[in-house]
Each structure stands twice: as C-alpha cells, then as structure tokens.
PQR file with spaces between the fields and no chain letter, atoms N, CA, C, O and H, PARSE charges and radii, in Angstrom:
ATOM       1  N    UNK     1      89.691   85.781  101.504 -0.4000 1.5000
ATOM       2  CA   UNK     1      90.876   86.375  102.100 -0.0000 2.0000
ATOM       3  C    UNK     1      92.037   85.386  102.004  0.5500 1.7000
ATOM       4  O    UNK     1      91.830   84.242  102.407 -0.5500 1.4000
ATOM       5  N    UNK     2      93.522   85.782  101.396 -0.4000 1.5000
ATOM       6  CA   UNK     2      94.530   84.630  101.444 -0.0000 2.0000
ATOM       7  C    UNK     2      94.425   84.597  102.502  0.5500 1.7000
ATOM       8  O    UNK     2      93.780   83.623  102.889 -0.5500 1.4000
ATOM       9  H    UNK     2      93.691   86.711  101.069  0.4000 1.0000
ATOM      10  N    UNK     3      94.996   85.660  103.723 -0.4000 1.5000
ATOM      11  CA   UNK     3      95.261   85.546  104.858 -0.0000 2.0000
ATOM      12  C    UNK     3      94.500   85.634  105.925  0.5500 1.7000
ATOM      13  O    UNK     3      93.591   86.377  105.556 -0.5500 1.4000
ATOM      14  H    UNK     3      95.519   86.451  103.408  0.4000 1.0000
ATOM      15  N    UNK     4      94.227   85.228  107.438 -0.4000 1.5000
ATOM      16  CA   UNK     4      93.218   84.958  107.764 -0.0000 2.0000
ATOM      17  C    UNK     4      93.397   85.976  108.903  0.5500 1.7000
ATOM      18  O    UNK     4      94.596   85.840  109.147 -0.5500 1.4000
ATOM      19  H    UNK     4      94.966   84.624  107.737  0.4000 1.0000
ATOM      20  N    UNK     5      92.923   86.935  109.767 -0.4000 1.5000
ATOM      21  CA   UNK     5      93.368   87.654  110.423 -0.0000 2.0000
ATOM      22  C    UNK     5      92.525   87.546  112.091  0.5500 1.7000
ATOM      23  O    UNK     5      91.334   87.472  112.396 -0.5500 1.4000
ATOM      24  H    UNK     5      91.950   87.046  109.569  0.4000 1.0000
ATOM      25  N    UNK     6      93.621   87.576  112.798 -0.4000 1.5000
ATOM      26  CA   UNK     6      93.146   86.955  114.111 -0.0000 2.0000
ATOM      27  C    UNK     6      93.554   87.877  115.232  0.5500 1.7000
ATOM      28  O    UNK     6      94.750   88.087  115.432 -0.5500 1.4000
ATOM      29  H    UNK     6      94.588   87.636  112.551  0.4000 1.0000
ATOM      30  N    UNK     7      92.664   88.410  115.935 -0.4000 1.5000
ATOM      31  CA   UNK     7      92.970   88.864  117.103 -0.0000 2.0000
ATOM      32  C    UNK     7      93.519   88.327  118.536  0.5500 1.7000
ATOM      33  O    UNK     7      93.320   87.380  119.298 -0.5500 1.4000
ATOM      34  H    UNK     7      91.693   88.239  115.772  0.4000 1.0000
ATOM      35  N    UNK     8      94.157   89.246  118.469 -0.4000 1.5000
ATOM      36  CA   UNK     8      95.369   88.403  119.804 -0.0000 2.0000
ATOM      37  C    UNK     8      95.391   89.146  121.118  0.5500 1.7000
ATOM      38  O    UNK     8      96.403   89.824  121.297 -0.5500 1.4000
ATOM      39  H    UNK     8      94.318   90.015  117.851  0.4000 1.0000
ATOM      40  N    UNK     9      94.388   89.157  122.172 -0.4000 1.5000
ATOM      41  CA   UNK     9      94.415   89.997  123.579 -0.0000 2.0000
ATOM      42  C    UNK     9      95.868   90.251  123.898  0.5500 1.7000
ATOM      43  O    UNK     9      96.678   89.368  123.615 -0.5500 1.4000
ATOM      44  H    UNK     9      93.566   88.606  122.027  0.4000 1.0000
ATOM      45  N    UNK    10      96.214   91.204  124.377 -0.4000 1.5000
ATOM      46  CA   UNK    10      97.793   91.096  125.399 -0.0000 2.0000
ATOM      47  C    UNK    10      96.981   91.600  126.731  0.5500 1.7000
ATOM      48  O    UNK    10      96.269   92.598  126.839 -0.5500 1.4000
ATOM      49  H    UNK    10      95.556   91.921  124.607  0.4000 1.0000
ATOM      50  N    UNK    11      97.316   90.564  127.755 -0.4000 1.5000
ATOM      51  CA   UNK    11      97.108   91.462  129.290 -0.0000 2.0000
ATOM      52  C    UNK    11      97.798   92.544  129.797  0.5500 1.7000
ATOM      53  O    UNK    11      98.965   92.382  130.153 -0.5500 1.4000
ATOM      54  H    UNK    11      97.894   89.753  127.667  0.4000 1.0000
ATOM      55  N    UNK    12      97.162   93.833  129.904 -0.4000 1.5000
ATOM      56  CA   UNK    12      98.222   94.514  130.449 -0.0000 2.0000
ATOM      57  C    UNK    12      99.309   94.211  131.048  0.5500 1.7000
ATOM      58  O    UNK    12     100.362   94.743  130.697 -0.5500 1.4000
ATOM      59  H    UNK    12      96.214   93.965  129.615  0.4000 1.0000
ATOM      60  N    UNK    13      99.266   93.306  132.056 -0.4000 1.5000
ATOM      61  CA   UNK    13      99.873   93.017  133.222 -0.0000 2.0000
ATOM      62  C    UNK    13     101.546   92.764  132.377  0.5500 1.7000
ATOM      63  O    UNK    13     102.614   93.298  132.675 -0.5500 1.4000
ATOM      64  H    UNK    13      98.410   92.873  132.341  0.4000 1.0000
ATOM      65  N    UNK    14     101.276   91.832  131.342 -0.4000 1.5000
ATOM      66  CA   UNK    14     102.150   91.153  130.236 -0.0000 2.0000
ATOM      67  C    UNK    14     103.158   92.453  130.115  0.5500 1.7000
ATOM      68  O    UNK    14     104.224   92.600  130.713 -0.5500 1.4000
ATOM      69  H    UNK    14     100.408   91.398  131.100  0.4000 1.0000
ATOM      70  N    UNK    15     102.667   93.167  129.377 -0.4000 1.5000
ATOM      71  CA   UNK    15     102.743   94.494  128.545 -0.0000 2.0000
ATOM      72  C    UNK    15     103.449   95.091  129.690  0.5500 1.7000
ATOM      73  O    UNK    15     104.500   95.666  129.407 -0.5500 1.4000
ATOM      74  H    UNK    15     101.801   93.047  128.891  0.4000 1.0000
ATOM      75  N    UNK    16     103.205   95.079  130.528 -0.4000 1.5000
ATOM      76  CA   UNK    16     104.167   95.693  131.708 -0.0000 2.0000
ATOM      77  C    UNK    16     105.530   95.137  132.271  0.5500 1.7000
ATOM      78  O    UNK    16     106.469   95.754  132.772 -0.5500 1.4000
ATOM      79  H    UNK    16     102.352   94.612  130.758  0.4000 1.0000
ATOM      80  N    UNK    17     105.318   93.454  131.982 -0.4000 1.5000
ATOM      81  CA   UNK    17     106.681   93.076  132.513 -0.0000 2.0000
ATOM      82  C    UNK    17     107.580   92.694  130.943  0.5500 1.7000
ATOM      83  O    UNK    17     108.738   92.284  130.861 -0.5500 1.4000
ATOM      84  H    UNK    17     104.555   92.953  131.574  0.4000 1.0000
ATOM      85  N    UNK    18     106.936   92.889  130.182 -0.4000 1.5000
ATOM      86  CA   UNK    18     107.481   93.010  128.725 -0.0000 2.0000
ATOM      87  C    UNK    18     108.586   94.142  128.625  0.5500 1.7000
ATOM      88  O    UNK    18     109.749   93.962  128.264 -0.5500 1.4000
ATOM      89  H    UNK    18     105.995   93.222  130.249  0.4000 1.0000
ATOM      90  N    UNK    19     107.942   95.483  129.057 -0.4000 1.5000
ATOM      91  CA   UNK    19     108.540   96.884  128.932 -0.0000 2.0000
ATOM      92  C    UNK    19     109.509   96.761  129.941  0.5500 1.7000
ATOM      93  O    UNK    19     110.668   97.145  129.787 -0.5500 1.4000
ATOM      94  H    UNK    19     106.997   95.629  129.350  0.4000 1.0000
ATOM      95  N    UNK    20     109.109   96.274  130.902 -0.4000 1.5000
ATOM      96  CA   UNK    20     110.649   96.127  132.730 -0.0000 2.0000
ATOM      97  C    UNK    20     111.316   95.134  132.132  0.5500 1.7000
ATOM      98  O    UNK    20     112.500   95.345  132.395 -0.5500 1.4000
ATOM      99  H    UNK    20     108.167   95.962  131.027  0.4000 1.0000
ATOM     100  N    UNK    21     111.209   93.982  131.350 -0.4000 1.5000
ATOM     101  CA   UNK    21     112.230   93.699  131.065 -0.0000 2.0000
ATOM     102  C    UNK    21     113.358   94.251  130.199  0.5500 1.7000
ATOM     103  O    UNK    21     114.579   94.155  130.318 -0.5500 1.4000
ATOM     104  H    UNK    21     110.247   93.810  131.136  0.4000 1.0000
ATOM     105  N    UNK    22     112.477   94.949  129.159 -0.4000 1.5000
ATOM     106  CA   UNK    22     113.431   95.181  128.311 -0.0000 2.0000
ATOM     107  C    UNK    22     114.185   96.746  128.746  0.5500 1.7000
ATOM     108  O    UNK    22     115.199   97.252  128.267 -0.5500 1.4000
ATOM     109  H    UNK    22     111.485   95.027  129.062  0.4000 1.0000
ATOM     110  N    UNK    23     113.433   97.173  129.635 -0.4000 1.5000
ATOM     111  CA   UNK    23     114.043   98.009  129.728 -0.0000 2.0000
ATOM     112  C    UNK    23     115.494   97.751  131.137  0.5500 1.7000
ATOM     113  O    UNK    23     116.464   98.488  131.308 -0.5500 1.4000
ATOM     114  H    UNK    23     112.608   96.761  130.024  0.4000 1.0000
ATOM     115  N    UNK    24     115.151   96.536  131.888 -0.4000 1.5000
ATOM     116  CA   UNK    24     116.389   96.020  132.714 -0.0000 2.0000
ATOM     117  C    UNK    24     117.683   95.427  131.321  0.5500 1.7000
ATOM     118  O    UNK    24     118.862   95.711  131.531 -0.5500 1.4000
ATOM     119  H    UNK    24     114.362   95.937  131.749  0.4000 1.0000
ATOM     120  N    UNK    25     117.475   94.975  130.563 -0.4000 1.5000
ATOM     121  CA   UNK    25     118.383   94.522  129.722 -0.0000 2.0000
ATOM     122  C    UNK    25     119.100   95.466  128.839  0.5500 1.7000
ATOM     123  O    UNK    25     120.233   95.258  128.406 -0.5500 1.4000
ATOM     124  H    UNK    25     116.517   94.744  130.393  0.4000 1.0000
ATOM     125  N    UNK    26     118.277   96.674  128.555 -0.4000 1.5000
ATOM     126  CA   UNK    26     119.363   97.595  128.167 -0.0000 2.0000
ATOM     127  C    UNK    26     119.931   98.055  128.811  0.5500 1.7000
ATOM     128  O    UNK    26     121.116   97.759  128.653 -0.5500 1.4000
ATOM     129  H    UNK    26     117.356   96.843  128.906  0.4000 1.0000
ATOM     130  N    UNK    27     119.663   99.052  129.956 -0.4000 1.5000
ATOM     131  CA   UNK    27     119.945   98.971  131.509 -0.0000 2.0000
ATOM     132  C    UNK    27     121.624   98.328  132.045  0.5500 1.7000
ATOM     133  O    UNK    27     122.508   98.871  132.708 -0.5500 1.4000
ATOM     134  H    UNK    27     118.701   99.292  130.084  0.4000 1.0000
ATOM     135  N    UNK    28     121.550   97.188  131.517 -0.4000 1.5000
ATOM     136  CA   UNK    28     122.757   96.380  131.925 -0.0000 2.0000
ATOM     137  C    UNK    28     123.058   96.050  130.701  0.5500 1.7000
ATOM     138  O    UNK    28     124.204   95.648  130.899 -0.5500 1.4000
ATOM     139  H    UNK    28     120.832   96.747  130.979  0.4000 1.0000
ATOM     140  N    UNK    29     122.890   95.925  129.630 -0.4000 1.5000
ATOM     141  CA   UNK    29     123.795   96.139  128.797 -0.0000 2.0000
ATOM     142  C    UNK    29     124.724   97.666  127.977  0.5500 1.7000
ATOM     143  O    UNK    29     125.465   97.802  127.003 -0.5500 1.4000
ATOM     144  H    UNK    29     121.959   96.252  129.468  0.4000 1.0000
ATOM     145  N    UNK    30     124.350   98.258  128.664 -0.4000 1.5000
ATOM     146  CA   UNK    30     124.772   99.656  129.082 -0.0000 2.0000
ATOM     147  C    UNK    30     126.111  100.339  129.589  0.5500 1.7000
ATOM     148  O    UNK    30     127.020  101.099  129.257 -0.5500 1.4000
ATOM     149  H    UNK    30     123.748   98.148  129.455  0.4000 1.0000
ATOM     150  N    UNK    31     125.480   99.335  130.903 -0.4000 1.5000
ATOM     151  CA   UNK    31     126.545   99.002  132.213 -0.0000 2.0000
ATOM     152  C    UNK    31     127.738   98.500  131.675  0.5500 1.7000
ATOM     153  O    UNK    31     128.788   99.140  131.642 -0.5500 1.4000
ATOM     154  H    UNK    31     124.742   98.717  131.173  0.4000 1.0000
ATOM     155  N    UNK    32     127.536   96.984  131.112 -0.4000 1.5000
ATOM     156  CA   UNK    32     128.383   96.448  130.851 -0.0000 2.0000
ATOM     157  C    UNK    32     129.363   97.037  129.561  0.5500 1.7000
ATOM     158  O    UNK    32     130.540   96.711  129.411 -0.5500 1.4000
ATOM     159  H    UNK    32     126.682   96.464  131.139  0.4000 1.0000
ATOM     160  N    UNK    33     128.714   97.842  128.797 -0.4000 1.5000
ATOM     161  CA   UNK    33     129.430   98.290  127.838 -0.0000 2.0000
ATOM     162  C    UNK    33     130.290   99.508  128.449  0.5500 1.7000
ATOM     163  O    UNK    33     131.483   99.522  128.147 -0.5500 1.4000
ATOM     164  H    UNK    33     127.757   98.106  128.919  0.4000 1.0000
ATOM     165  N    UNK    34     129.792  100.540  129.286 -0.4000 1.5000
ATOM     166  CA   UNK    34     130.321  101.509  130.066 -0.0000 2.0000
ATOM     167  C    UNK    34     131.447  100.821  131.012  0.5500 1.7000
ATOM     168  O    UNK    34     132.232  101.650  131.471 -0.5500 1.4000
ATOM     169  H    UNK    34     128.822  100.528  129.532  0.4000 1.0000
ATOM     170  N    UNK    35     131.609   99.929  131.268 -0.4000 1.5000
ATOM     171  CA   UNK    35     132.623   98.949  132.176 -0.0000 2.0000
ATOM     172  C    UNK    35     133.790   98.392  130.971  0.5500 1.7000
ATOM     173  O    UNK    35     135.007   98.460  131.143 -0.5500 1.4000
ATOM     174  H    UNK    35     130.971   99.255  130.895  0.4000 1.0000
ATOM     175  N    UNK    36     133.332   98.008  130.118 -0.4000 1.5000
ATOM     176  CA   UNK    36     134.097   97.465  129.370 -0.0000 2.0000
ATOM     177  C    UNK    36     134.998   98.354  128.465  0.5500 1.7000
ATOM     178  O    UNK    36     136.022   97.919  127.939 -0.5500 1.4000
ATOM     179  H    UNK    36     132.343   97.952  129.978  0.4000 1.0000
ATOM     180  N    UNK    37     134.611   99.447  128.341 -0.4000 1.5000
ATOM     181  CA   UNK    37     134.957  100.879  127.788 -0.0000 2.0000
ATOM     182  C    UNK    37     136.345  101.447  128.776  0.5500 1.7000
ATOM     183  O    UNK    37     137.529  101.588  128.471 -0.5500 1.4000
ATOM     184  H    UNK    37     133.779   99.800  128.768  0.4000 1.0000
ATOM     185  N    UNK    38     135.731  101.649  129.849 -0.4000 1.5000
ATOM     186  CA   UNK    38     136.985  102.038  131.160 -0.0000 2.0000
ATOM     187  C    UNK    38     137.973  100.891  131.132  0.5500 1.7000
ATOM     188  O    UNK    38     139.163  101.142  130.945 -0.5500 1.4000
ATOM     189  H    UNK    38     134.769  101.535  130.097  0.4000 1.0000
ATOM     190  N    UNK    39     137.603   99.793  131.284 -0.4000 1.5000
ATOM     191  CA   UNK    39     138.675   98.641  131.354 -0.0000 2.0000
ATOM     192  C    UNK    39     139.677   98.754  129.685  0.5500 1.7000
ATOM     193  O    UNK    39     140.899   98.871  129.598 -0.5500 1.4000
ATOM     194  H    UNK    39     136.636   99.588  131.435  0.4000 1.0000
ATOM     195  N    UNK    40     138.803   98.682  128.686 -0.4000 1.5000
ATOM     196  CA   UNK    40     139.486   98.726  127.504 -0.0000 2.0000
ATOM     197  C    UNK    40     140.907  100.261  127.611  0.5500 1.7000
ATOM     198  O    UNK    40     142.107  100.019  127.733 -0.5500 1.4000
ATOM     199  H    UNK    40     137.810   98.587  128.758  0.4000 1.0000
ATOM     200  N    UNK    41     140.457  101.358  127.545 -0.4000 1.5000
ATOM     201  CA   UNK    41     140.840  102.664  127.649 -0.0000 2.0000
ATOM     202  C    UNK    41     141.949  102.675  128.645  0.5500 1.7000
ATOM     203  O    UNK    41     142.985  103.331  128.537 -0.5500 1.4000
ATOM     204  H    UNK    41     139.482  101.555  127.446  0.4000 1.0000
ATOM     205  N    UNK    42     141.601  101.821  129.702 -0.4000 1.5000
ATOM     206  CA   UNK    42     142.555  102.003  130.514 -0.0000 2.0000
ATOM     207  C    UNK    42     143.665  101.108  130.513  0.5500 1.7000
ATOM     208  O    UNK    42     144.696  101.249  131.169 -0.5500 1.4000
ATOM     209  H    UNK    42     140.760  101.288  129.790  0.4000 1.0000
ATOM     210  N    UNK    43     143.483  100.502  130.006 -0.4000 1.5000
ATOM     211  CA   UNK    43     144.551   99.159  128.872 -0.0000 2.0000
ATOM     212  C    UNK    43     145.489   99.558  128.157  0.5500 1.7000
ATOM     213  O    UNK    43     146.671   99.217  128.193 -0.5500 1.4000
ATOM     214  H    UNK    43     142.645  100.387  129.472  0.4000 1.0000
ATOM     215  N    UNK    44     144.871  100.439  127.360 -0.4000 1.5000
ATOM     216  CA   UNK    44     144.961  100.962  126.106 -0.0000 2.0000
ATOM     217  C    UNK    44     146.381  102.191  127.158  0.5500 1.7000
ATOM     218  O    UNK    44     147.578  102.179  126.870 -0.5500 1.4000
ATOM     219  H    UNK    44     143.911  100.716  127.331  0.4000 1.0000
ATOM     220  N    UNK    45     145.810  103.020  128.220 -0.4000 1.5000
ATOM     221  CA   UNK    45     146.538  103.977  128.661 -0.0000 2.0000
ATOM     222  C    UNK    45     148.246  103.231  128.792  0.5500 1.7000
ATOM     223  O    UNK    45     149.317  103.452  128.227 -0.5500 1.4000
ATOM     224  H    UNK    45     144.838  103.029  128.455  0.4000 1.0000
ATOM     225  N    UNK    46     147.793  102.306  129.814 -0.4000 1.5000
ATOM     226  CA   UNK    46     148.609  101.778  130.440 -0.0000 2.0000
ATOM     227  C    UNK    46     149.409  100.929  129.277  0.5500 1.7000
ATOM     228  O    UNK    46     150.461  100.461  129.713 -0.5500 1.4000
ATOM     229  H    UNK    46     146.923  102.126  130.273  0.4000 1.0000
ATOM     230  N    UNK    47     149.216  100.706  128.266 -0.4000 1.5000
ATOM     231  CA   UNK    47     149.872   99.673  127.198 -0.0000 2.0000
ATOM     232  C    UNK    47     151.141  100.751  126.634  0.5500 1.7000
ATOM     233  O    UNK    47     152.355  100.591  126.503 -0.5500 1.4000
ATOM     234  H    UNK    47     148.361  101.086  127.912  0.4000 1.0000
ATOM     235  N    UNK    48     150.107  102.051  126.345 -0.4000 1.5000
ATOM     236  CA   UNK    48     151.241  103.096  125.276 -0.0000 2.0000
ATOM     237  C    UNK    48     151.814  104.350  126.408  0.5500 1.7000
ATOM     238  O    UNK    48     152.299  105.458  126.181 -0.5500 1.4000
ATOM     239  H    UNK    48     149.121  102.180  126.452  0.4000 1.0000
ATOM     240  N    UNK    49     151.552  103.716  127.546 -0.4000 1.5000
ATOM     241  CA   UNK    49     152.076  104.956  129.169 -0.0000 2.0000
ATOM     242  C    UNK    49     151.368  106.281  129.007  0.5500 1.7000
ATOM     243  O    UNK    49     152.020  107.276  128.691 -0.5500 1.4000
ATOM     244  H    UNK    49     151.158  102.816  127.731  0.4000 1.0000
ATOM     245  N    UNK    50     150.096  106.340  129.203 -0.4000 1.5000
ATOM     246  CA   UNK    50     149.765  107.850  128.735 -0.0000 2.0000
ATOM     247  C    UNK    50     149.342  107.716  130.206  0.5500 1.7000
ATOM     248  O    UNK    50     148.977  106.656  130.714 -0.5500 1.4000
ATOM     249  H    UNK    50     149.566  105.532  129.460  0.4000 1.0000
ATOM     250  N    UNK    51     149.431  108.945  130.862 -0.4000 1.5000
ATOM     251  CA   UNK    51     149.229  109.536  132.405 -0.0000 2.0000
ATOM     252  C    UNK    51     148.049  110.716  132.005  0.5500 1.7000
ATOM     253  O    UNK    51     148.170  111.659  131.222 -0.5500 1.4000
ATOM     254  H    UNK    51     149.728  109.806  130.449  0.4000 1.0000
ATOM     255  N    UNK    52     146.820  110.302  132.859 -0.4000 1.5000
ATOM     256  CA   UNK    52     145.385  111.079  132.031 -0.0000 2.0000
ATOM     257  C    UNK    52     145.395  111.778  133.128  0.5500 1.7000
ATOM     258  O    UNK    52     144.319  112.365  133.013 -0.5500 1.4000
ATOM     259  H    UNK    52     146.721  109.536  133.495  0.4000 1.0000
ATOM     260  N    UNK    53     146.053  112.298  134.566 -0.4000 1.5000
ATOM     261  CA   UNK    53     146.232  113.057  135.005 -0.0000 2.0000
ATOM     262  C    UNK    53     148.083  113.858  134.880  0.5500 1.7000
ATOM     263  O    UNK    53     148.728  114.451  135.744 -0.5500 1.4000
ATOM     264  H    UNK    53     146.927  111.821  134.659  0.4000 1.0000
ATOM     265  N    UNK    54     148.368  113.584  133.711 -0.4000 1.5000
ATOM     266  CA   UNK    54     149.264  114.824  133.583 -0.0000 2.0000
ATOM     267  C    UNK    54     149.188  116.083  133.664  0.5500 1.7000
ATOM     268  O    UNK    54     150.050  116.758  134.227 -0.5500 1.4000
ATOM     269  H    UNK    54     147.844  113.102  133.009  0.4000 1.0000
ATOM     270  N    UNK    55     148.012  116.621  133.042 -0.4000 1.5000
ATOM     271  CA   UNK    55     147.695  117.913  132.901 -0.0000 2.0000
ATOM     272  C    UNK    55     146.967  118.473  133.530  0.5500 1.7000
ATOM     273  O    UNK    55     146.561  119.563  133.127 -0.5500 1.4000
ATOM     274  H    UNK    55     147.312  116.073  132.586  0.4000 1.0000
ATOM     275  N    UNK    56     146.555  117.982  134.668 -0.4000 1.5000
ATOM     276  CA   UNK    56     145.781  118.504  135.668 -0.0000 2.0000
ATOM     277  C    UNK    56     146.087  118.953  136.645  0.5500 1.7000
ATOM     278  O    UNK    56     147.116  118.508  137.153 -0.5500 1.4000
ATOM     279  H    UNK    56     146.885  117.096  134.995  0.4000 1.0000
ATOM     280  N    UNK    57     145.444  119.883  137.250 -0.4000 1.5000
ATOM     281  CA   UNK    57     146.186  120.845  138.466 -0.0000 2.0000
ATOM     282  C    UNK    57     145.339  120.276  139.766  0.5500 1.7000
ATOM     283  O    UNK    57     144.135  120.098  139.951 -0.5500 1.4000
ATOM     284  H    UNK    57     144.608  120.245  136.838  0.4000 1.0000
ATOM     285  N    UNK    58     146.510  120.073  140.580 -0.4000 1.5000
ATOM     286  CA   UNK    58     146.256  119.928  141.984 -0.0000 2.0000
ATOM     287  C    UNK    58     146.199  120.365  142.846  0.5500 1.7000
ATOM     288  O    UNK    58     147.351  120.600  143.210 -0.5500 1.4000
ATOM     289  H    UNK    58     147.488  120.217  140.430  0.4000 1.0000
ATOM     290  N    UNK    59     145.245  120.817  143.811 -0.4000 1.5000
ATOM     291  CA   UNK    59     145.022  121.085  144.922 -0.0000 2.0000
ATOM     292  C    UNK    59     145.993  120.594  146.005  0.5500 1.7000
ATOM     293  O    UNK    59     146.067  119.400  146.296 -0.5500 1.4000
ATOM     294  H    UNK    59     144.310  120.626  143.515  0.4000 1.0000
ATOM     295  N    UNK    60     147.039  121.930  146.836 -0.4000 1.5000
ATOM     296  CA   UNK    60     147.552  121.498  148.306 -0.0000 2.0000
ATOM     297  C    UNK    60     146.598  120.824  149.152  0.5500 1.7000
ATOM     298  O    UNK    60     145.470  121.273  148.952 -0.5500 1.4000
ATOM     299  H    UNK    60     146.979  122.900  146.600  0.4000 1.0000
ATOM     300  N    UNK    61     146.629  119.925  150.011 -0.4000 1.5000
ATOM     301  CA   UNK    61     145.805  119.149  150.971 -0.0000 2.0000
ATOM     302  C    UNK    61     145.010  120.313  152.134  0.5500 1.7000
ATOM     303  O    UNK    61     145.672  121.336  151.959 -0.5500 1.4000
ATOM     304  H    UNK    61     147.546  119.559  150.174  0.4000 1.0000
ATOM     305  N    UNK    62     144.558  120.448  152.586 -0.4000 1.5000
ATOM     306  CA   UNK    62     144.056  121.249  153.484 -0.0000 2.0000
ATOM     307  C    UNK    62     144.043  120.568  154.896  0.5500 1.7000
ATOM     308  O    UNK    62     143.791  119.413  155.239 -0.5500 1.4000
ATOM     309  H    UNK    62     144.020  119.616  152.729  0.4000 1.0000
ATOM     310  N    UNK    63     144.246  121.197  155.288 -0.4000 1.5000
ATOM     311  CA   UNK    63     144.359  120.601  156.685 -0.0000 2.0000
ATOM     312  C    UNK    63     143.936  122.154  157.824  0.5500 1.7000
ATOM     313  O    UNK    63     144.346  123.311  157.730 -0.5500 1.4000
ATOM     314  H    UNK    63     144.452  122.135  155.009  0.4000 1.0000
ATOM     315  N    UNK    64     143.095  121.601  158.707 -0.4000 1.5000
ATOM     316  CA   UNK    64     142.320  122.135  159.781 -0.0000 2.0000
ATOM     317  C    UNK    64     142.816  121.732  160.983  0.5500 1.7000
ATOM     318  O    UNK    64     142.728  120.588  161.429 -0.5500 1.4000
ATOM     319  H    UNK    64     142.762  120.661  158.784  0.4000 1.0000
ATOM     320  N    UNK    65     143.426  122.823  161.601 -0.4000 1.5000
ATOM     321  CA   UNK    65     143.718  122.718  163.641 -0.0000 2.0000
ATOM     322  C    UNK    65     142.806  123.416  163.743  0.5500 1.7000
ATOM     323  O    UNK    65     142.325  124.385  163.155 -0.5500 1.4000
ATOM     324  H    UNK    65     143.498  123.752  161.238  0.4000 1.0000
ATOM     325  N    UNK    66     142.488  122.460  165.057 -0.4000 1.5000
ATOM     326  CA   UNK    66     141.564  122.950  166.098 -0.0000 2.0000
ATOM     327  C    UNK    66     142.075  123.283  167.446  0.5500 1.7000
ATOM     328  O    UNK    66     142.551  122.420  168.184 -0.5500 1.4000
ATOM     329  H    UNK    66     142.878  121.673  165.534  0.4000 1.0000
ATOM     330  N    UNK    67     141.990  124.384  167.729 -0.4000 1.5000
ATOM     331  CA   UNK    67     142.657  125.049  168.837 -0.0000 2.0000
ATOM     332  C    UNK    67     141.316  124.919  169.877  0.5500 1.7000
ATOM     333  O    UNK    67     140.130  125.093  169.596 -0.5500 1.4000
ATOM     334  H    UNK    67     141.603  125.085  167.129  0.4000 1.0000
ATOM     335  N    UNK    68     141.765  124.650  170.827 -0.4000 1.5000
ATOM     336  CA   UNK    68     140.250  125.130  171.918 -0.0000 2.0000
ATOM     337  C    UNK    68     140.341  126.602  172.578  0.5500 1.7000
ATOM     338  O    UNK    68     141.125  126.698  173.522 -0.5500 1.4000
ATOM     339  H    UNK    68     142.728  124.509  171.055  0.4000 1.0000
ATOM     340  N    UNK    69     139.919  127.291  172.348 -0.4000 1.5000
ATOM     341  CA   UNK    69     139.943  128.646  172.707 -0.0000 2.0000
ATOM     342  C    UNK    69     139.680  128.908  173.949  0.5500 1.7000
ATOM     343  O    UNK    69     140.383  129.718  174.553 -0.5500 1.4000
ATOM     344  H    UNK    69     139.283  127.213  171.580  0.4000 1.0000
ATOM     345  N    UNK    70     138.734  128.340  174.494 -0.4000 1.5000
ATOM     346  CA   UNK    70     138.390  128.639  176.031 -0.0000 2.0000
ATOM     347  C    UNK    70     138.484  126.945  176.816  0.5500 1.7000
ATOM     348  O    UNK    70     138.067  126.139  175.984 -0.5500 1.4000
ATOM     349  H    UNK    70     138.163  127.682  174.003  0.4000 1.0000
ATOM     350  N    UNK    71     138.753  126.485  177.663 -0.4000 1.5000
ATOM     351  CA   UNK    71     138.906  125.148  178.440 -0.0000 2.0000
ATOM     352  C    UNK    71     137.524  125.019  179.147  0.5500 1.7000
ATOM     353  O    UNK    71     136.923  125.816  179.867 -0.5500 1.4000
ATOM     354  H    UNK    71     139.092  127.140  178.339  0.4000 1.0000
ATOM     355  N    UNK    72     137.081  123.259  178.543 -0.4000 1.5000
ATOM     356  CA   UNK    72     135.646  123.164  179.159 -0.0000 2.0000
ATOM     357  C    UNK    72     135.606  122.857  181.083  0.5500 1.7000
ATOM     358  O    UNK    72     136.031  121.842  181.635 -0.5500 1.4000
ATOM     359  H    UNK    72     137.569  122.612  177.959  0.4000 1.0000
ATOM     360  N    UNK    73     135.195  123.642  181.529 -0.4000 1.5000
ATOM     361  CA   UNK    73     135.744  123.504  183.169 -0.0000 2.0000
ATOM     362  C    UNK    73     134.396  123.049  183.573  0.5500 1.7000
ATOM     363  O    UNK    73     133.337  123.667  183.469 -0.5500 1.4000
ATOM     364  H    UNK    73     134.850  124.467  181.080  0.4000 1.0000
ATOM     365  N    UNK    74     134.647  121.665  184.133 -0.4000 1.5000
ATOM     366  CA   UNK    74     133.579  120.812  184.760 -0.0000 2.0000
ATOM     367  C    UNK    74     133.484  121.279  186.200  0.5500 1.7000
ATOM     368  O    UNK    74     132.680  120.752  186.968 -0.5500 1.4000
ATOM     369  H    UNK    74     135.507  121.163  184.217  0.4000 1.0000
C-alpha cells in the first residue's frame, strides 16, 4: 500500500461541540453581516438624502378617554 490507512475514533461528545460551534459562528457572523448591512444602507440613505419613509402612509395617533360612567361610592 503507498498509503497507509488509519482509523481515527471521534467522541461523540467532540462531534457535538464541533457542530455548536460552528453553528454559533455562523450565527454571529450573520448578525454581524445583517448589522453591517443596516449601518452601510443607512449611510448610503443619509449620504444621497433618500427618506425610506416617504411613501408610506400614516396612521392618526389614537387616543382613548376614559369617562367613569357610574362613581365608585365607598
């Protein structure tokens, strides 16, 4: 045989914090790209004045009175 071929155990246990890691590092590199995206964009808005709520319709405020209808008599 040129090559000599060798078996290599992995502990589960391994195999488990192998997969949590990698799956925390995409995870946050994710994040960080989704963060860096809003910050860029919003750079970008604010550099050439674009208003990303121009075209959107707004809601009057609502506002609720409360009348007491009957008086609590102690």
């Amino acid at each position: 045989m040129l090559f000599p071929v060798t078996a290599a155990y992995i502990d589960p246990s391994t195999t488990s914090i192998v997969i949590t890691s990698i799956t925390t590092i995409a995870i946050a590199v994710g994040a960080m790209v989704a963060i860096l995206w809003r910050k860029a964009k919003k750079k970008v808005a604010t550099t050439l004045h674009i208003d990303e709520n121009a075209h959107k319709e707004v809601e009057e405020d609502l506002v609720i009175n409360t009348e007491e209808s009957t008086p609590i008599n102690k």
